[in-house]
C-alpha angles and dihedrals in degrees: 000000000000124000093229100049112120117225135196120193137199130200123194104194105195136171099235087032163358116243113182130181126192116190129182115219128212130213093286092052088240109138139225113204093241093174145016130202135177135163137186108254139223139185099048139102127198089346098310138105119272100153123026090212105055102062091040091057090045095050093040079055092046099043093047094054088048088058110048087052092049106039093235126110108218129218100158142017139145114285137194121248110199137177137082105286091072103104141184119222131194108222132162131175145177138231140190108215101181133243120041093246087045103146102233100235134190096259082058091054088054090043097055095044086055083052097048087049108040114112092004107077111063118248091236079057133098133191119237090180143337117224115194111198091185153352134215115215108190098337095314111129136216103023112158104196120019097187115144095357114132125231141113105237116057115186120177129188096200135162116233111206100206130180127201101267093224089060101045095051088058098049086052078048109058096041081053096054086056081047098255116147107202115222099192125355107222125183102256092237090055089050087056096047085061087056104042115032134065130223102263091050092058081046106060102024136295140162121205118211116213115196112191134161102274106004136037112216116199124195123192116200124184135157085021079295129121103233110170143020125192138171133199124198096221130081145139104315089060081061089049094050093043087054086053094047103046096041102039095236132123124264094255085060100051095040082062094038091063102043082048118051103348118123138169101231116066113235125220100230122102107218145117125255126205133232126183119193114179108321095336121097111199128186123210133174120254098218088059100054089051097051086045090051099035093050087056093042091057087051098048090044090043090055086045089051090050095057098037079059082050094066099033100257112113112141089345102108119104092184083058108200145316122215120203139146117086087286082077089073092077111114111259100352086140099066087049091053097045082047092046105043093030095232133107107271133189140172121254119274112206103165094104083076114098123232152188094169094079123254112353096151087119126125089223086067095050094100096045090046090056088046097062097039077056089053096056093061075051099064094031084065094055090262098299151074120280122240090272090055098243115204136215087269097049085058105033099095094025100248128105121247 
């Protein structure tokens, strides 16, 4: 590879595994997916950190088969951070800036947004990003970018995406114990939405679904603006588990059993479907492993209705949502989700990506492929924040809020 060669890299640090993109860019900074990673994980539960070493082991597997299929040897890149405790707050502050043809500057911006988060956001807390969606100059509202205007009273509403510190600081420990520097540390559910949605749907109103193994993330964008992060501990392994449960059967086999002839929508027939594992054939009915997928389907998407009321959005998209995650492979869970929100719905489509790495279309890369899109604002930046502090969103669809 040439030395030259400039290179962005995602790393999609999931609990069930480690998904890592490597992409080369050309003069234009446009990218072209070069190599492709991933790893099973271990030492994490519902997206978080429970044993520095496993995931170490598993990003140090994922990255170095990325490199020896692009050429690059890799030392930092932009990773996911999952789990619960990541939280969206709605914050907003004031500040006096002095004479009435004051020039609003940069160190005023940063000074407001310590202002607007001050006391709000708690100490064992840290932020990930803050998202104004407007500011107010002098009384005059809905002002997106108050740069070089002159006045002497800036107010902001803004959303402050924070993660639990602890957390955070072992998830920076253990890339760098497989001797990753991160760059940036982006939700997992943020990072998809880079790579899946396009700018009128942040416009008018969308939600992407992210399905992973352990835990559902849900994003909610509006008005260009992130406005709401949400994670749910449940995802496809639970599906996995309930198969096994309720069939007596052994995980392997579910887990089968549910890429193979799961689906979301219960069908009608009445027949048996056959699995072979090794030298063992099983037969299991298909009714029952539609009422076993579908009762734990109505649990993840009521918890995802409940949140969507949360923020206000319930049956207000009109963008509808956007499923994605490797939990998006299951056969028509489009159409559930269109019956159970009540919203169009549709899976991810990633084709429109170049590259040279083979066949990475697929809804379970969406968040390494954001990543790495992030990654490349990253670079563009020297490899570091402006003055004003500018976060993943700000960048993520290349405009300045």
């Amino acid at each position: 590879m040439n030395e030259n060669s400039q290179y962005v890299v995602g790393i999609d640090i999931g609990t069930d595994s480690i998904k890592c993109v490597v992409a080369s860019l050309n003069d234009e900074m446009q990218p072209t997916v070069v190599g492709v990673g991933e790893a099973k994980n271990s030492g994490m539960r519902k997206g978080v950190i429970s044993n520095l070493s496993g995931p170490a082991k598993a990003i140090d597997q994922a990255l170095g088969e990325a490199e020896r299929v692009s050429g690059f040897q890799v030392n930092r890149a932009t990773i996911s951070i999952n789990g619960s405790h990541i939280l969206s707050t709605k914050t907003n502050g004031m500040i006096a800036i002095g004479a009435v043809d004051h020039e609003i500057n940069e160190a005023d911006i940063l000074r407001l947004e310590d202002v607007a988060t001050l006391g709000k956001i708690p100490a064992n807390r840290e932020i990930l990003d803050f998202v104004p969606h407007s500011y107010r100059l002098d009384g005059q509202d809905s002002i997106r970018d108050p740069l070089g205007m002159t006045g002497s009273r800036l107010e902001v509403d803004a959303n402050v995406i924070s993660a639990l510190t602890p957390y955070l600081n072992n998830l920076h420990k253990t890339a760098e114990m497989a001797k990753v520097t991160p760059d940036q540390t982006v939700p997992s559910v943020v990072a998809s939405a880079k790579a899946v949605l396009s700018e009128s749907q942040t416009e008018s109103g969308v939600a992407v679904i992210d399905f992973g193994a352990s835990t559902t993330s849900v994003a909610i964008f509006e008005d260009g603006d992130l406005q709401f992060v949400r994670v749910i501990p449940v995802g496809g392994s639970n599906i996995t588990n309930d198969l096994a449960i309720g069939l007596k059967t052994v995980p392997e086999v579910a887990e089968i059993i549910k890429v193979q002839h799961g689906t979301a929508i219960p069908r009608s027939e009445q027949r048996n479907v056959m699995v072979k594992r090794e030298k063992e054939h099983y037969s299991f009915a298909v009714e029952d492993i539609d009422e076993i997928i579908e009762a734990r389907l109505e649990e993840i998407f009521g918890a995802i209705k409940t949140e969507l009321k949360k923020a206000g959005k319930d049956k207000k998209l009109p963008s509808g949502v956007v499923l994605t995650g490797g939990g998006a492979n299951l056969r028509k869970i489009n159409e559930f989700a269109k019956n159970h929100l009540e919203l169009a719905s549709q899976v991810a489509d990633l084709s429109g990506i170049n590259s040279a790495a083979g066949e990475i279309a697929k809804p379970e890369l969406s968040a390494a492929i954001g990543l790495m899109m992030i990654d490349i604002n990253h670079i563009s930046s020297g490899r570091g924040n402006s003055s004003r502090g500018e976060g993943f969103f700000e960048k993520l669809f290349g405009k300045k809020k």
